[in-house]
ZATI-216645 format. One record per residue: residue in one letter; x, z negated, y negated of N, C-alpha, C in turn. Coordinates in steps of 0.02 Angstrom, whole numbers, plus 32768, in hexadecimal, padded with zeros to 4 digits. Layout:
! residues N
AXZYXZYXZY
...
This chain:
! residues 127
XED327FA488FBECF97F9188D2ECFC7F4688C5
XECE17F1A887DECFF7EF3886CECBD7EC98874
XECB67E99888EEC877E6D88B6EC6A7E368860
XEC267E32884CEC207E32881BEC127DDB881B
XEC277DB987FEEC337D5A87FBEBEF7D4F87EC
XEBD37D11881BEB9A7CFB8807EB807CEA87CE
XEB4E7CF987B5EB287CDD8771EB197CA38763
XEB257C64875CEB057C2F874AEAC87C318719
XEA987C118747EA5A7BF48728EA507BDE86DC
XEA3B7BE786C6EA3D7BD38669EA2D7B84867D
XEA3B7B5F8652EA3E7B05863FEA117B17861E
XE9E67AD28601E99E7AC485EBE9B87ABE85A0
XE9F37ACB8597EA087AC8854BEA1F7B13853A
XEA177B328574EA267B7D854AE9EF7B988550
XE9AA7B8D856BE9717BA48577E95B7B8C852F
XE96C7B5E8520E93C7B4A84D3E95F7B56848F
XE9A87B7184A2E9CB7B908482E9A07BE4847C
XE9A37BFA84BBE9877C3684A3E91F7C3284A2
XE9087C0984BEE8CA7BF98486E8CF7C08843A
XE8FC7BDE842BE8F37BE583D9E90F7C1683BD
XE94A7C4583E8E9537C9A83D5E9117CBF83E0
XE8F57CB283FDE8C17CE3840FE8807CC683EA
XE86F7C8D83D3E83E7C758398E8667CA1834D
XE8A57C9B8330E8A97CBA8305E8AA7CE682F8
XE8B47D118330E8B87D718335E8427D6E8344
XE82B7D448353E7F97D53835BE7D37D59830F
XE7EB7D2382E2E7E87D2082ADE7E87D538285
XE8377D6C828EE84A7DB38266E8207DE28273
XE8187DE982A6E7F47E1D82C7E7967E2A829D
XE78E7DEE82B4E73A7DE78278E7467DEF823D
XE7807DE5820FE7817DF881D4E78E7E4581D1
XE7BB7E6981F2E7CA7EBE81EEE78F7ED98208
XE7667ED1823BE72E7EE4824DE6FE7EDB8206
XE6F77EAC81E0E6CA7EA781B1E6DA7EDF8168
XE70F7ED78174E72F7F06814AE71A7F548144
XE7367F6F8191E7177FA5819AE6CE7FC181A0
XE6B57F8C81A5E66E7F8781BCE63A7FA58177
XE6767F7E8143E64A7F8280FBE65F7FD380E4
XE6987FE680ECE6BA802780E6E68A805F8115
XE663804F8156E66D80788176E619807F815A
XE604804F8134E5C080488110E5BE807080CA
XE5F3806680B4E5EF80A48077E5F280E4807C
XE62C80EF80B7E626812C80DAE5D6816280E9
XE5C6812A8108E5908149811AE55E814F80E2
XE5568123809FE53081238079E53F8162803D
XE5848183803CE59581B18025E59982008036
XE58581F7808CE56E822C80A1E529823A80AC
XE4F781F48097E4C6820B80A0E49A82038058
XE4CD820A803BE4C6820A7FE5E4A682477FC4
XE4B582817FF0E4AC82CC7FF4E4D082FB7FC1
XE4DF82C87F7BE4EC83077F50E55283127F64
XE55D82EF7F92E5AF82F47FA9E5B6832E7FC4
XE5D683687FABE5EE83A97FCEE631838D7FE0
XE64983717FFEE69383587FFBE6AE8391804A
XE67A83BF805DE69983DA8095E6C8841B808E
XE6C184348025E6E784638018E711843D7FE6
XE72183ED7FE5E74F83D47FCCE79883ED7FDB
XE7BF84067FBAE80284107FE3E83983DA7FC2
XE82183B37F95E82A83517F8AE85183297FCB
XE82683347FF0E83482FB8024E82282FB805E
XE80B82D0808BE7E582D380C9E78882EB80C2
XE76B82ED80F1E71D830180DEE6EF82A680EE
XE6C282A680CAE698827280E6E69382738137
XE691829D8174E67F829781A5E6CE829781C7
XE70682A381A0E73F829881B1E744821E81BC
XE74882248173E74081E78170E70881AA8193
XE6C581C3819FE6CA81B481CDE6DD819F8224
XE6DD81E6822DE70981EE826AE74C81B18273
XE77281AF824AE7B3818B824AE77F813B824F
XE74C81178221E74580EE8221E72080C38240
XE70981058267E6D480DF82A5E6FD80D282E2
XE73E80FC82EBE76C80ED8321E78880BD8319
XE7B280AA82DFE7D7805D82BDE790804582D5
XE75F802F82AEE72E7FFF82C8E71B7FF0830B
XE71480388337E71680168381E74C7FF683AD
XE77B80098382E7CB7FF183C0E7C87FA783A3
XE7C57F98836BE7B77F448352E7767F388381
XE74E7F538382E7037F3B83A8E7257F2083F1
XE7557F6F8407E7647F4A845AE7A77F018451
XE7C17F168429E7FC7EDE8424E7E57E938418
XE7907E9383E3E77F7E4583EDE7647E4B842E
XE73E7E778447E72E7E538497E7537E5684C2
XE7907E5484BFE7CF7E6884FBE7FA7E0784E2
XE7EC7DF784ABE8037DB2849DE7C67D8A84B0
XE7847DA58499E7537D6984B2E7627D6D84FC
XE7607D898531E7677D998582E79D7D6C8580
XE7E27D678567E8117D38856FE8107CEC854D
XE7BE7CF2851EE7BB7C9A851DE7A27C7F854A
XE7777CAC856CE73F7C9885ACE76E7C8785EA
XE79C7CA385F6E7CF7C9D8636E7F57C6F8601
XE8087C4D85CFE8287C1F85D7E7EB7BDD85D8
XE7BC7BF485CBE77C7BB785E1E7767B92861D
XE78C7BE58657E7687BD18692E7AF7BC386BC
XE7F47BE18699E80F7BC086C0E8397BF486DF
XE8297C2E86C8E85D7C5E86F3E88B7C9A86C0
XE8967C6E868AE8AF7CA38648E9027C7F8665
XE91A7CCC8663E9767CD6865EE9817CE686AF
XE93E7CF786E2E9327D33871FE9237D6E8720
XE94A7D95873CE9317DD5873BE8F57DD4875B
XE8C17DEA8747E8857DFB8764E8887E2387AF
XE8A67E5787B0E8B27E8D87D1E8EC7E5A881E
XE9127E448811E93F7E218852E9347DCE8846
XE9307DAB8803E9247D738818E96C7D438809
XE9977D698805E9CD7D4B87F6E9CE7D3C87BB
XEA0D7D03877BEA0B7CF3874DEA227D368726
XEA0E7D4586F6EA257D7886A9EA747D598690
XEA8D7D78868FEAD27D4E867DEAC17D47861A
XEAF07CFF861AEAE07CFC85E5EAEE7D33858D
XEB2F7D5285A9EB377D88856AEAFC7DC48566
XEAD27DCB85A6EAA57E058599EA717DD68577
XEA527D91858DEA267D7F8557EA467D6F8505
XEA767D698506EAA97D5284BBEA847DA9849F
XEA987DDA84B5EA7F7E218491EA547E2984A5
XEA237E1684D0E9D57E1984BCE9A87DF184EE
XE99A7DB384BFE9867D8784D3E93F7D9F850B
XE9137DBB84F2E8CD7DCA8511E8EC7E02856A
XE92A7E02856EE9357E2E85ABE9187DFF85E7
XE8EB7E298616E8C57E1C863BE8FC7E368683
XE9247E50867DE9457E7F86B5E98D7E6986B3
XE9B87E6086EBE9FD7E4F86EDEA1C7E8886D2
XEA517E9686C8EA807ECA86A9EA8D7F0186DC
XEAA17EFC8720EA807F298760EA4A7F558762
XEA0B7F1C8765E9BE7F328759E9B87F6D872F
XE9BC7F6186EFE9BC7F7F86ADE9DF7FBB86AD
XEA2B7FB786C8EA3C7FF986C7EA2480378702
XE9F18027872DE9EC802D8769E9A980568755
XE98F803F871AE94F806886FBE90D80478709
């Protein structure tokens, strides 16, 4: 079994390196959320429009299809900005690029593919 090399601690220049990954994905994130938000508003304004039979449409998806799909996209963006806000707060206080769970440093390629990871690469696969 292959004894796994220590993690080095992130430098105060890769912490503000990934600050500003995680300000711009927070960014993106409020704009696709707004997006869907307005979509998931017509949605609903078209099913409660009444004269839509779209449930013997054989066209396309149904209004309660499309919803369905757009309230899930809208919540996984909902958890993904608060899974980056949680990782501005730990780089506030001081403990962003630790696994929560052991405490040790996150190596840096698991934050490079996702910056907001709260869990070492161990942790994470561990469930």
């Amino acid at each position: 079994m292959r004894v796994a090399e220590p993690v080095p601690a992130l430098s105060t220049r890769a912490i503000a390196h990934f600050g500003g990954l995680l300000r711009r994905q927070r960014r993106d994130l409020e704009l696709e959320l707004g997006r869907q938000g307005d979509t998931l508003n017509a949605v609903r304004a078209a099913r409660s429009g009444g004269d839509a039979d779209d449930e013997h449409d054989p066209e396309g998806p149904t209004l309660s299809d499309e919803w369905s799909l757009r309230a899930g996209v809208h919540a996984e963006l909902a958890a993904s900005l608060a899974a980056i806000d949680a990782a501005l707060l730990r780089i506030d206080d001081g403990s962003y690029g630790r696994c929560l769970r052991r405490g040790e440093p996150i190596g840096r390629e698991r934050l490079e593919a996702r910056p907001a990871a709260k869990l070492c690469i161990h942790c994470a696969r561990e469930g």
